[in-house]
MOPAC internal coordinates of N, CA, C and O (Angstrom, degrees):
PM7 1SCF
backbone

  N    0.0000 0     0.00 0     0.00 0    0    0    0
  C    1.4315 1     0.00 0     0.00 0    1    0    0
  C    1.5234 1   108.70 1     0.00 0    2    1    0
  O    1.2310 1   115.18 1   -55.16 1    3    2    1
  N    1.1202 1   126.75 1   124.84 1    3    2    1
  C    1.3355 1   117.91 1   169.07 1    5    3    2
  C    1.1649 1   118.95 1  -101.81 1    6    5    3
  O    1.2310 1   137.30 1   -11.75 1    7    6    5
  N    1.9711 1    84.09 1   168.25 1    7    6    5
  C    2.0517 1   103.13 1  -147.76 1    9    7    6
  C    1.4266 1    98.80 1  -108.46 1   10    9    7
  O    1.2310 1   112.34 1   -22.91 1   11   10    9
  N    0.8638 1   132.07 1   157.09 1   11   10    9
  C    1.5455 1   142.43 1   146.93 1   13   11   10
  C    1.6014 1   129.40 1  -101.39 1   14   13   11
  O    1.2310 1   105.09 1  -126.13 1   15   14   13
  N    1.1175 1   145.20 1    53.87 1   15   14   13
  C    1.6090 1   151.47 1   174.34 1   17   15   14
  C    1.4589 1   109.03 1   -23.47 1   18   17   15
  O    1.2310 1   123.93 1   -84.79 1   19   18   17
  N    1.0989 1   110.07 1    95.21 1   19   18   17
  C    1.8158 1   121.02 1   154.86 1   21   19   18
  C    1.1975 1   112.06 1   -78.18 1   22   21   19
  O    1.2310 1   121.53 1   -63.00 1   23   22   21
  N    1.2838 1   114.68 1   117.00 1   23   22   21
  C    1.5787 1   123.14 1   168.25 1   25   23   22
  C    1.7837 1    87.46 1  -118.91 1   26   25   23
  O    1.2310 1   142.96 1   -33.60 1   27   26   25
  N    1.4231 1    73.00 1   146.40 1   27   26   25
  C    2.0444 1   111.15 1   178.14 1   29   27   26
  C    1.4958 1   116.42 1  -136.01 1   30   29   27
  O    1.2310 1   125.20 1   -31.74 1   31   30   29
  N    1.1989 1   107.61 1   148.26 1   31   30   29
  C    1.6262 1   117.40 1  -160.44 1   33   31   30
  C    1.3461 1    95.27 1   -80.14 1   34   33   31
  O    1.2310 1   107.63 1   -75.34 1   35   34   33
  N    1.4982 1   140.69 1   104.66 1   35   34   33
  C    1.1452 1   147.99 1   150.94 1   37   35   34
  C    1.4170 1   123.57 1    -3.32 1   38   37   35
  O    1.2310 1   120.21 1   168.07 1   39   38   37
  N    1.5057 1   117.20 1   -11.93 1   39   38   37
  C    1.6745 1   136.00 1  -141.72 1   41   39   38
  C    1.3896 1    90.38 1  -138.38 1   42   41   39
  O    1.2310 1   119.42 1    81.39 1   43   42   41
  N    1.4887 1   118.71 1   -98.61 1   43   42   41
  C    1.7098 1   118.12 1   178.33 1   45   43   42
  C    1.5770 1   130.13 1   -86.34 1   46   45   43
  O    1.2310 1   125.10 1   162.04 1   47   46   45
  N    1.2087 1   107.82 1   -17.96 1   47   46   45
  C    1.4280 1   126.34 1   166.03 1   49   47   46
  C    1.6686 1    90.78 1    94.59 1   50   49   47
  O    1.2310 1   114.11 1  -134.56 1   51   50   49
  N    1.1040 1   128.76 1    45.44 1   51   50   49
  C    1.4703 1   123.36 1   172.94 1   53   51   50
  C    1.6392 1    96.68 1   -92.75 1   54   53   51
  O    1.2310 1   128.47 1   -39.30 1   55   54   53
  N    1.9353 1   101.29 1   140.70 1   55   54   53
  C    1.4868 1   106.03 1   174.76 1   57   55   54
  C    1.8887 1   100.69 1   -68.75 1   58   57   55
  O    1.2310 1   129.39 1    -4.98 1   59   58   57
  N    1.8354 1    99.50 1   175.02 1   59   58   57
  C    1.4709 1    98.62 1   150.11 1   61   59   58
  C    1.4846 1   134.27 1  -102.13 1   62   61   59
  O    1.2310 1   110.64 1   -25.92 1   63   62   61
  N    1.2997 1   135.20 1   154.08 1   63   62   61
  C    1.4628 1   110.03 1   156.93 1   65   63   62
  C    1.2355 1   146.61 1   -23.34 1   66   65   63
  O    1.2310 1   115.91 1   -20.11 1   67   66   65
  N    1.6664 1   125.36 1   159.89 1   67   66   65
  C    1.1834 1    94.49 1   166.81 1   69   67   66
  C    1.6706 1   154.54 1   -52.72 1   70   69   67
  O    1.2310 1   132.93 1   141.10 1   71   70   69
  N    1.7297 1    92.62 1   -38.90 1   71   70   69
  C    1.2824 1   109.96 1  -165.61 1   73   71   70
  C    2.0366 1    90.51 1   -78.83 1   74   73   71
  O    1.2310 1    99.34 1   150.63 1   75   74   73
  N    1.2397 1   154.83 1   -29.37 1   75   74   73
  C    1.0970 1   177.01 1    85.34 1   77   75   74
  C    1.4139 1    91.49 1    38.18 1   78   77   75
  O    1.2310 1   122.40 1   102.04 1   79   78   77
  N    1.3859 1   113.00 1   -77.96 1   79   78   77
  C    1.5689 1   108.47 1   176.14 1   81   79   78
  C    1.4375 1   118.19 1   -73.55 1   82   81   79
  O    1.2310 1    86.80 1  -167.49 1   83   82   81
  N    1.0902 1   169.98 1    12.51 1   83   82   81
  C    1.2604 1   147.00 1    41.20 1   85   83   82
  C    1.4063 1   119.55 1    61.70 1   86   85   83
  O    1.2310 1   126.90 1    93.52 1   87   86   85
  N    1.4364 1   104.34 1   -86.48 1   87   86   85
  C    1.6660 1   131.03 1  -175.70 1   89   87   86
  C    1.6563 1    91.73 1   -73.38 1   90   89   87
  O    1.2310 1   101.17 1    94.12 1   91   90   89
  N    0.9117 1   151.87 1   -85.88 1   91   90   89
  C    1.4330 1   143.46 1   153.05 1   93   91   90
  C    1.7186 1   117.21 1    21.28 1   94   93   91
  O    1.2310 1   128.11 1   107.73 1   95   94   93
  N    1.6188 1   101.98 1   -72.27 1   95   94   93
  C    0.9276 1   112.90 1   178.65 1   97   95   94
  C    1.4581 1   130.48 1   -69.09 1   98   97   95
  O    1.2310 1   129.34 1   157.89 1   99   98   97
  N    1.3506 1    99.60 1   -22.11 1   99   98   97
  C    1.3418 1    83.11 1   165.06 1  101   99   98
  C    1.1579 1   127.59 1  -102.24 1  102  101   99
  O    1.2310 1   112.79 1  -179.84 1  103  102  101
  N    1.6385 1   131.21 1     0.16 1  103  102  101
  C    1.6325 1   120.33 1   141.83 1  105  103  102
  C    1.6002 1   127.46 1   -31.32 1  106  105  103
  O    1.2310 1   126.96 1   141.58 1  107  106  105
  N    1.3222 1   104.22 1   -38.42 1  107  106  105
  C    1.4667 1   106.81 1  -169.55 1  109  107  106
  C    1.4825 1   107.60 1   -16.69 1  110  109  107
  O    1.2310 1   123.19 1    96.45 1  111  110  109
  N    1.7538 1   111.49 1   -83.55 1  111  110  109
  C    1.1329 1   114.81 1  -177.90 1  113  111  110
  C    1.5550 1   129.42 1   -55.17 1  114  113  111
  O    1.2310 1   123.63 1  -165.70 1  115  114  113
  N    1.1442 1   110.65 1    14.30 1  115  114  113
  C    1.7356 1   111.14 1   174.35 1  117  115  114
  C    1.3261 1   110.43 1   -61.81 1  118  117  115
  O    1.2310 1   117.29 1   -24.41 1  119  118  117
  N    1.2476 1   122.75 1   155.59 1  119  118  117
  C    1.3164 1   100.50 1  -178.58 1  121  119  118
  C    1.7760 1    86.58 1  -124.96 1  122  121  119
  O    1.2310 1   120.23 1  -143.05 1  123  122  121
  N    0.9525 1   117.17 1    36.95 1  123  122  121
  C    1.9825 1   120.83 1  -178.24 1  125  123  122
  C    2.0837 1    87.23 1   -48.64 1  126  125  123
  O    1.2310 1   136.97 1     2.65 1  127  126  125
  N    1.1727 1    84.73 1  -177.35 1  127  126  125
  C    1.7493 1   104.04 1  -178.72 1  129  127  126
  C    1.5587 1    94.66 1  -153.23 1  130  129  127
  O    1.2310 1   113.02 1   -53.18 1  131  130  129
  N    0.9453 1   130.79 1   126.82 1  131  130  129
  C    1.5106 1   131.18 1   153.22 1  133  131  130
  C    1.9647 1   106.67 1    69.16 1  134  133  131
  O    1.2310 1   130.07 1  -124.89 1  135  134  133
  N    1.4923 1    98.18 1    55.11 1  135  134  133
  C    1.7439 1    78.71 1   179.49 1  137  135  134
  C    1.4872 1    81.87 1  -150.79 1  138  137  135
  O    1.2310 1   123.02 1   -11.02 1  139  138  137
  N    1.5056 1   111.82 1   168.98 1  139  138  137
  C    1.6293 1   140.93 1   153.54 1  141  139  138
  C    1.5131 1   101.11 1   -87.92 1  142  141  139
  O    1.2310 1   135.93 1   -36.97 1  143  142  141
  N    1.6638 1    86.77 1   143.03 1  143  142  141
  C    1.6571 1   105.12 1  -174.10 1  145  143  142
  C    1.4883 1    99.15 1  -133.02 1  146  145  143
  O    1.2310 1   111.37 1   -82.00 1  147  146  145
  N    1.4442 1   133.85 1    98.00 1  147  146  145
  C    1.6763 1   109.33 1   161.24 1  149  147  146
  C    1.6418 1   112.83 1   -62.31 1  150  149  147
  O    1.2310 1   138.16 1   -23.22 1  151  150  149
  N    1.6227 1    82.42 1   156.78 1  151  150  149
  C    1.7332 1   103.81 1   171.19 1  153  151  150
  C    1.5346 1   113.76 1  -134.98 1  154  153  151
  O    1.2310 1   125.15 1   -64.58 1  155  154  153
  N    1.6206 1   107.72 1   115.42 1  155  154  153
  C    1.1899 1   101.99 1  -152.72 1  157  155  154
  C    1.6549 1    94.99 1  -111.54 1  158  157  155
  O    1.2310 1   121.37 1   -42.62 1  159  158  157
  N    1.0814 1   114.99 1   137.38 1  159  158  157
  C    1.9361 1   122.11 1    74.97 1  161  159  158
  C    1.2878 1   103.03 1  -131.98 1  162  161  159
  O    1.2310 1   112.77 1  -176.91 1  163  162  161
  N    1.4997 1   131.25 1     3.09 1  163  162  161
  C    1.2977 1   111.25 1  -164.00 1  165  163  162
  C    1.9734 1    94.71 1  -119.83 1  166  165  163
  O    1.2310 1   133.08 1   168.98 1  167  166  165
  N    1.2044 1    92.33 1   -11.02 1  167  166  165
  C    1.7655 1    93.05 1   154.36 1  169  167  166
  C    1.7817 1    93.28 1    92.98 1  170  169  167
  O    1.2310 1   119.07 1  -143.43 1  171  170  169
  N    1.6112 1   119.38 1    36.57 1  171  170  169
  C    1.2615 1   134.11 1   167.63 1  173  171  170
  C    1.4511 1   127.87 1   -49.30 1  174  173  171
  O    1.2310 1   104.02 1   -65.69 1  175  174  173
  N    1.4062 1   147.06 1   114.31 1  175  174  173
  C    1.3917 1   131.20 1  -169.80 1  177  175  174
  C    1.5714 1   105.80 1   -97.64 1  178  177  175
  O    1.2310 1   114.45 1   -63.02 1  179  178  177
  N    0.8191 1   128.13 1   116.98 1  179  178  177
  C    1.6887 1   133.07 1   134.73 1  181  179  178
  C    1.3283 1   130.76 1   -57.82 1  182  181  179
  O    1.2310 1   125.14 1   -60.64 1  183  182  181
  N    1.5696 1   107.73 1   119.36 1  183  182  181
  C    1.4490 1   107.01 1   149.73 1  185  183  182
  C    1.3724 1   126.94 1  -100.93 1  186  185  183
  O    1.2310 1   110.83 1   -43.69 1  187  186  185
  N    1.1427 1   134.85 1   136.31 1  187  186  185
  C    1.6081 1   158.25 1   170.51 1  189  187  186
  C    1.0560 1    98.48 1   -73.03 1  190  189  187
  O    1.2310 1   102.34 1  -116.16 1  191  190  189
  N    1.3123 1   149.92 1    63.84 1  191  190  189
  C    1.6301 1   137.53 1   158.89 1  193  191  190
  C    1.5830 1   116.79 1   -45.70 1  194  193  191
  O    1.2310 1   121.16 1    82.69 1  195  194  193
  N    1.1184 1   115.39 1   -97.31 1  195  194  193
  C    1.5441 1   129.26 1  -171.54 1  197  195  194
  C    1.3166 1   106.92 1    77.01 1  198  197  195
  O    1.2310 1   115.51 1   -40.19 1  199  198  197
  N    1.0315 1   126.13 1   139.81 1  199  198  197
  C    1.3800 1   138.63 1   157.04 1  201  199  198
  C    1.4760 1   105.83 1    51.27 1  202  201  199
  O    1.2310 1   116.88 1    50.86 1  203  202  201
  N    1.2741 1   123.55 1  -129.14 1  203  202  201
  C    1.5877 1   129.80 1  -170.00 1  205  203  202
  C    1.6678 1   113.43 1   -53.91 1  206  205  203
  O    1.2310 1   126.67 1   150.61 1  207  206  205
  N    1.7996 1   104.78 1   -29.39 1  207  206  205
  C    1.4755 1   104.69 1   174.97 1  209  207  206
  C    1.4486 1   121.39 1   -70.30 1  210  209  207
  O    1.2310 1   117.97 1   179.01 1  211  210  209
  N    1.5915 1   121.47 1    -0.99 1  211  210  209
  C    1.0229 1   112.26 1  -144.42 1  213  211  210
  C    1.4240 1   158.13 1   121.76 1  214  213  211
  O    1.2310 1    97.60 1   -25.96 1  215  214  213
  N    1.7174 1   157.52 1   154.04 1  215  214  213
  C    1.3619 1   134.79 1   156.56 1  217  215  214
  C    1.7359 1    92.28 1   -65.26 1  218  217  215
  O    1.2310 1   132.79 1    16.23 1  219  218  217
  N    1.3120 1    92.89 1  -163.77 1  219  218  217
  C    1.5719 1   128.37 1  -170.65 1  221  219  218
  C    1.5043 1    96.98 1   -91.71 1  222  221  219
  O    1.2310 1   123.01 1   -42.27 1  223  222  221
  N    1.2877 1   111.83 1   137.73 1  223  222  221
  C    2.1185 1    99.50 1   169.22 1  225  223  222
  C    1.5334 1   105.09 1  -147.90 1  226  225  223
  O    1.2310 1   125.01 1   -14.27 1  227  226  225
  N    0.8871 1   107.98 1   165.73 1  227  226  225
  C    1.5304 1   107.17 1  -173.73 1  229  227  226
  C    1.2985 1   109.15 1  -144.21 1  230  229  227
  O    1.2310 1   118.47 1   -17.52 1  231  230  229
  N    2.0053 1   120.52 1   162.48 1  231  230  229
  C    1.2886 1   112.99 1  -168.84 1  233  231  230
  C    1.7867 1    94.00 1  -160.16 1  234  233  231
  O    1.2310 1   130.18 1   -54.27 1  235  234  233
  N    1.2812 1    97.97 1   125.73 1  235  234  233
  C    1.6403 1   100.91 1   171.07 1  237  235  234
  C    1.7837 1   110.38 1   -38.23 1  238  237  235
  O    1.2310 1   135.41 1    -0.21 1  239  238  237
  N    1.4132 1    87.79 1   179.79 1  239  238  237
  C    1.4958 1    86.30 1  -179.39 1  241  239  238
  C    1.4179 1   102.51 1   -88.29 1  242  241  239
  O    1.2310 1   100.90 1   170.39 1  243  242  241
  N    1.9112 1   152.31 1    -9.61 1  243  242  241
  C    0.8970 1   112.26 1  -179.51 1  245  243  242
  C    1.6488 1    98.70 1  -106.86 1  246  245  243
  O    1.2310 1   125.49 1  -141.51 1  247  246  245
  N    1.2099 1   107.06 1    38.49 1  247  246  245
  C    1.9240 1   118.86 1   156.58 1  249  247  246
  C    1.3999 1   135.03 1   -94.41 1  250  249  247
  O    1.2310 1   134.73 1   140.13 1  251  250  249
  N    1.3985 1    89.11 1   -39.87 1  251  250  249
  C    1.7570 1   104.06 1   177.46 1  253  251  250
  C    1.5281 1    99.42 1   -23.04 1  254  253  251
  O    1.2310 1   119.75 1   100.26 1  255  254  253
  N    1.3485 1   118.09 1   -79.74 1  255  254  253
  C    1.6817 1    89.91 1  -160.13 1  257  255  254
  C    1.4616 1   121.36 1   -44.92 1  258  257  255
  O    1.2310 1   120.09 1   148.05 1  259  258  257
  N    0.8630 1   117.42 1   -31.95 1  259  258  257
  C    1.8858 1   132.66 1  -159.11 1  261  259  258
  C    1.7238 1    85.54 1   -66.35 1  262  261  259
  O    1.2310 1   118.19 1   108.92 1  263  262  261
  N    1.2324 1   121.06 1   -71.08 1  263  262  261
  C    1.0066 1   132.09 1   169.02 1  265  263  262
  C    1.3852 1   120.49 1    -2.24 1  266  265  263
  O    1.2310 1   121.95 1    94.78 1  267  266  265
  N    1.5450 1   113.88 1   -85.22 1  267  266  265
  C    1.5569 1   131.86 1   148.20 1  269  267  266
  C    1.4500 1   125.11 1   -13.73 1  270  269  267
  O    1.2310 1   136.54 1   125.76 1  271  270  269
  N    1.8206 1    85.58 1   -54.24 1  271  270  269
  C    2.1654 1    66.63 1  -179.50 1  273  271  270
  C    0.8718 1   106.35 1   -67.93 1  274  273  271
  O    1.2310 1   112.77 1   121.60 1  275  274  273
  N    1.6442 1   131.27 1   -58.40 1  275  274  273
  C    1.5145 1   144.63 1  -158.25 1  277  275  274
  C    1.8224 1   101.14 1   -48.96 1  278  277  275
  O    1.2310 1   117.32 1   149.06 1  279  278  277
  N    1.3816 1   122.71 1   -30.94 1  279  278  277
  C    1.0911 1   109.81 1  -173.60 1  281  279  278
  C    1.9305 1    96.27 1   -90.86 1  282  281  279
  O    1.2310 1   125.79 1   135.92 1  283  282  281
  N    1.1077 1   106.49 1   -44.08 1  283  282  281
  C    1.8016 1    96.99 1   171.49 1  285  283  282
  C    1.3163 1   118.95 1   -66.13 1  286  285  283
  O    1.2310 1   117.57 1   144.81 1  287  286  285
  N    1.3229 1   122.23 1   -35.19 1  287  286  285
  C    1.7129 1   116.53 1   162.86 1  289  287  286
  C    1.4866 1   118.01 1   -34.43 1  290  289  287
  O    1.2310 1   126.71 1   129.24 1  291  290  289
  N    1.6525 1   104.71 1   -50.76 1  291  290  289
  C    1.6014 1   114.60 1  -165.23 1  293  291  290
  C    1.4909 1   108.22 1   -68.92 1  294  293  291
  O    1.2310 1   128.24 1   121.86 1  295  294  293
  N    1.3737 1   101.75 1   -58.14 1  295  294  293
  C    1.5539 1   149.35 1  -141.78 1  297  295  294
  C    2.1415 1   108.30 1   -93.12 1  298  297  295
  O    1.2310 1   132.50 1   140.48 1  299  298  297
  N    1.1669 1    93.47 1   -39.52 1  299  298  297
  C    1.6210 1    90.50 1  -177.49 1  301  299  298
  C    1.0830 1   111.98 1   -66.85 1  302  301  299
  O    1.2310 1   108.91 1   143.46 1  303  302  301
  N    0.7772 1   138.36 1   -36.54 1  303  302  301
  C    1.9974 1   112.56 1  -166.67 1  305  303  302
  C    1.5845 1    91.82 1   -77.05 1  306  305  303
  O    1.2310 1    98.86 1   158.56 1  307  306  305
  N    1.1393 1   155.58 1   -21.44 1  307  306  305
  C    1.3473 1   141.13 1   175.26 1  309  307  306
  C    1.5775 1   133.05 1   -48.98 1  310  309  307
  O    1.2310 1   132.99 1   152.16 1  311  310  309
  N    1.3695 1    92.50 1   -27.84 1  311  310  309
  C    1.8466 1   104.10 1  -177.49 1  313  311  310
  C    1.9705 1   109.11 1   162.54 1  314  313  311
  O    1.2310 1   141.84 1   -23.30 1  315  314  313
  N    0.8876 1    75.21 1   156.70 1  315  314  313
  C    1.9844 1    69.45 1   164.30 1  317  315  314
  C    1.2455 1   131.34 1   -69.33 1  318  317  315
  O    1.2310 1   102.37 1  -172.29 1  319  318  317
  N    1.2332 1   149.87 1     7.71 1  319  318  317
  C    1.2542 1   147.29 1   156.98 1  321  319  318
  C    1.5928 1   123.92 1   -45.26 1  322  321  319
  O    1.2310 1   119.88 1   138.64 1  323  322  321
  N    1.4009 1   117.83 1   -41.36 1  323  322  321
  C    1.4993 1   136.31 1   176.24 1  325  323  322
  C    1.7843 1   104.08 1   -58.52 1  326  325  323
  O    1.2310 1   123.53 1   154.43 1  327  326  325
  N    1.3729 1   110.83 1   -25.57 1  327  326  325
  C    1.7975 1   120.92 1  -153.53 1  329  327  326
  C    1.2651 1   102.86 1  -114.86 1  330  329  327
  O    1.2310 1   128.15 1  -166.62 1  331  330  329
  N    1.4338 1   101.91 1    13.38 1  331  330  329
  C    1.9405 1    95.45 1  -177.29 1  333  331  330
  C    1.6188 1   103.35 1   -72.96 1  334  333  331
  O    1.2310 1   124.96 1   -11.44 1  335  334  333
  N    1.1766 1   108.08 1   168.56 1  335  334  333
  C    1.5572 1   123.57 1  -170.13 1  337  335  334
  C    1.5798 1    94.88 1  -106.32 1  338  337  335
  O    1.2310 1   115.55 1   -19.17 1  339  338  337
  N    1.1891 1   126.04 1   160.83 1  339  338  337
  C    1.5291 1   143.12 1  -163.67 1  341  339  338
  C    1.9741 1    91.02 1  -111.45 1  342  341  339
  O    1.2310 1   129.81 1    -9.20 1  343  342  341
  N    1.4078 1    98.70 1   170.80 1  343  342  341
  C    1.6269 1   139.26 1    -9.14 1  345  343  342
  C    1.7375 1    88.38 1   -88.04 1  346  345  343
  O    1.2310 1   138.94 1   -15.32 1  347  346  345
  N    1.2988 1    80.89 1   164.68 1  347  346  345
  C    1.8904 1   115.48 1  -159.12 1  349  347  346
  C    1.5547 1   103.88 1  -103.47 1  350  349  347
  O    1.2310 1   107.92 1  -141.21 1  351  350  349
  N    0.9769 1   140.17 1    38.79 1  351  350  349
  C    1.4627 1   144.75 1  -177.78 1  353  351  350
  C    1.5469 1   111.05 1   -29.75 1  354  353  351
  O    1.2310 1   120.57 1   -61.41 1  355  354  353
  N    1.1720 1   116.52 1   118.59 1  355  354  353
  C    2.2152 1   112.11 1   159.61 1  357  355  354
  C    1.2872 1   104.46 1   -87.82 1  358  357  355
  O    1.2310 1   132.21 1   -76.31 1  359  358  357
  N    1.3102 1    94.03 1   103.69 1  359  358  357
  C    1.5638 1   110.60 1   152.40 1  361  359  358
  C    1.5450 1   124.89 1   -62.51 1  362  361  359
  O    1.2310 1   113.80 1   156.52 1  363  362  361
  N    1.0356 1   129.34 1   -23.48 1  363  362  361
  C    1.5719 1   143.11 1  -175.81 1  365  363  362
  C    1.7028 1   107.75 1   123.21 1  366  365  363
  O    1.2310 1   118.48 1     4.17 1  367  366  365
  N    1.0527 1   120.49 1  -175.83 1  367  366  365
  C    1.4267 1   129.03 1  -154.51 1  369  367  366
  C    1.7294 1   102.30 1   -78.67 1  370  369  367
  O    1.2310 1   122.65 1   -55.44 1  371  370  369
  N    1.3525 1   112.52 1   124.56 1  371  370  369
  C    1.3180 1   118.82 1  -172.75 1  373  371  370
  C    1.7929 1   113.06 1   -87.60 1  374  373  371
  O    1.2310 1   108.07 1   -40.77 1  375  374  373
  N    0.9567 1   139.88 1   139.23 1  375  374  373
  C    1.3304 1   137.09 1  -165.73 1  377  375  374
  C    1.3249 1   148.59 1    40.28 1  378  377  375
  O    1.2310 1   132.68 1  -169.76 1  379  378  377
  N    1.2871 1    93.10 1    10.24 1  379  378  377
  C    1.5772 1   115.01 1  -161.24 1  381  379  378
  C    1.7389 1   111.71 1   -65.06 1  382  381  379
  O    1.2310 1   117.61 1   121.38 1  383  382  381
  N    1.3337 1   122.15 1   -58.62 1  383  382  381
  C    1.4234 1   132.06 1   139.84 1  385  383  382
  C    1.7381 1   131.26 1    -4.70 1  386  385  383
  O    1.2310 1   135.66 1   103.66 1  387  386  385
  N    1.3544 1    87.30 1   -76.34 1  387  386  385
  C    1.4538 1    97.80 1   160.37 1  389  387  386
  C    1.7231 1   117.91 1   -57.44 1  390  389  387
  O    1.2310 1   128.60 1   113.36 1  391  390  389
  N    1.1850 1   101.05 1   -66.64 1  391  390  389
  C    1.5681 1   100.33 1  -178.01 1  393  391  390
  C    1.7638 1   112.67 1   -51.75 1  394  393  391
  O    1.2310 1   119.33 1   158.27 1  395  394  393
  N    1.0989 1   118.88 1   -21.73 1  395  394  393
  C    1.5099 1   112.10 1   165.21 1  397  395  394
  C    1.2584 1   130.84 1   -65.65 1  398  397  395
  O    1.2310 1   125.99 1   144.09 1  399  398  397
  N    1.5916 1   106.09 1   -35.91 1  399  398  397
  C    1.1888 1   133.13 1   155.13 1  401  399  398
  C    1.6187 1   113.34 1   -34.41 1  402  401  399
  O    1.2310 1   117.69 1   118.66 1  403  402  401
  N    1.1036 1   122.01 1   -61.34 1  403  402  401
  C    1.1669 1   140.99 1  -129.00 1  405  403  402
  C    1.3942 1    83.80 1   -93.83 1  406  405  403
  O    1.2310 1   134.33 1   119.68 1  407  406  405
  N    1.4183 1    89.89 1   -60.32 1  407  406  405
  C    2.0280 1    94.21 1  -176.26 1  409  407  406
  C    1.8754 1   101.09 1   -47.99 1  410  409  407
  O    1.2310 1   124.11 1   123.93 1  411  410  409
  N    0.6258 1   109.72 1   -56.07 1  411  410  409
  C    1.5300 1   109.75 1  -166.94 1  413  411  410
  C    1.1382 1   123.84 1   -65.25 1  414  413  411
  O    1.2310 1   113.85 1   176.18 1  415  414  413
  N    1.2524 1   129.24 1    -3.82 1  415  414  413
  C    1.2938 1   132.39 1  -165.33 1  417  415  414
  C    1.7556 1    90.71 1  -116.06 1  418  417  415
  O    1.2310 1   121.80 1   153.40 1  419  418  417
  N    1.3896 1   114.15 1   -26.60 1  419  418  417
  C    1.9021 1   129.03 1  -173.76 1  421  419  418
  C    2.0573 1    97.34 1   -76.49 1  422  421  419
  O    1.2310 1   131.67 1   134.15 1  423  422  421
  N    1.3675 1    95.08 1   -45.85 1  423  422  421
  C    1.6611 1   102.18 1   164.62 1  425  423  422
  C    1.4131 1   100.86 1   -32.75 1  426  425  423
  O    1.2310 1   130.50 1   114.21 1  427  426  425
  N    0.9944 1    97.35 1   -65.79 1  427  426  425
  C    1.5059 1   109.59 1  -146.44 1  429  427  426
  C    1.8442 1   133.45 1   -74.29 1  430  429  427
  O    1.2310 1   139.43 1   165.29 1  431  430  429
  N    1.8002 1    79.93 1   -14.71 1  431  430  429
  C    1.7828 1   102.32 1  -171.66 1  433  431  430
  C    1.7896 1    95.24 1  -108.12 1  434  433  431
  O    1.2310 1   120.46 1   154.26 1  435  434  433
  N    1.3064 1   116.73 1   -25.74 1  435  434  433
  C    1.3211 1   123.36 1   176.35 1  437  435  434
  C    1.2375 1   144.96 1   -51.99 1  438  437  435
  O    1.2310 1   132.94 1   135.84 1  439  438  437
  N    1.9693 1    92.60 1   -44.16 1  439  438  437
  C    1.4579 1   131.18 1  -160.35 1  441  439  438
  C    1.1978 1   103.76 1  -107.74 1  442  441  439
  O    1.2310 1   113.30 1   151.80 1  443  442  441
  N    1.4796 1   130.28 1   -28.20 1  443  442  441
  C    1.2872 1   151.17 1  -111.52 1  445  443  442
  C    1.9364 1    83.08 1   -94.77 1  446  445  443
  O    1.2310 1   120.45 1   -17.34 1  447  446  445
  N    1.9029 1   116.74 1   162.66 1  447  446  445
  C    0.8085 1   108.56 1   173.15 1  449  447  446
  C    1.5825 1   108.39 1   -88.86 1  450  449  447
  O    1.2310 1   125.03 1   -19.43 1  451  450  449
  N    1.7658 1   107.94 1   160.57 1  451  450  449
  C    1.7807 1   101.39 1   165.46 1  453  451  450
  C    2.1766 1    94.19 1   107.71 1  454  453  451
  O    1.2310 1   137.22 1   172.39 1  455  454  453
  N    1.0915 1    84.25 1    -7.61 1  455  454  453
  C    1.5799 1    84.18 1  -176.67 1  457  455  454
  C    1.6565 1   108.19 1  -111.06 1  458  457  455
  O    1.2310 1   120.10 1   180.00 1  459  458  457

């Protein structure tokens, strides 16, 4: 069945472009923890929450700062991740490979007979 992903600016709730949502979309599968991600062309911020940081949130480009505090308001006293300095470049999907790996081999020692 296919999906469609609405992302909204954490700040005014404005959608992104196409090519914007695009770049968006393909963070999904990142599996980052605690980082800012731009999404460009319109200069979009990502947050990577996970776990103690948080969901994922996002903010047009004239939010980004707003963004920041609200995630260092919540988020700072936990560690430095909230306090990183910009710009936030996506390189492509960080661990994802490995972590498949990982899953599959945990399948396998988990389920396994003798245990």
């Amino acid at each position: 069945m296919p999906v469609k992903v609405i992302f909204t600016c954490e700040i005014c709730g404005v959608r992104p472009g196409p090519e914007t949502q695009i770049s968006l979309e393909h963070q999904l599968l990142d599996l980052r923890h605690g980082e800012y991600v731009d999404a460009e062309p319109e200069g979009w911020l990502t947050w990577h929450g996970r776990g103690t940081y948080g969901p994922h949130r996002y903010a047009c480009g004239q939010h980004r700062g707003e963004l920041k505090a609200l995630i260092r308001k919540h988020y700072g006293t936990l560690g430095w991740h909230p306090w990183a300095k910009g710009p936030h470049p996506w390189a492509g999907r960080r661990g994802t490979d490995r972590a498949r790996r990982l899953a599959r081999t945990m399948r396998s020692t988990l389920g396994g007979r003798g245990i």
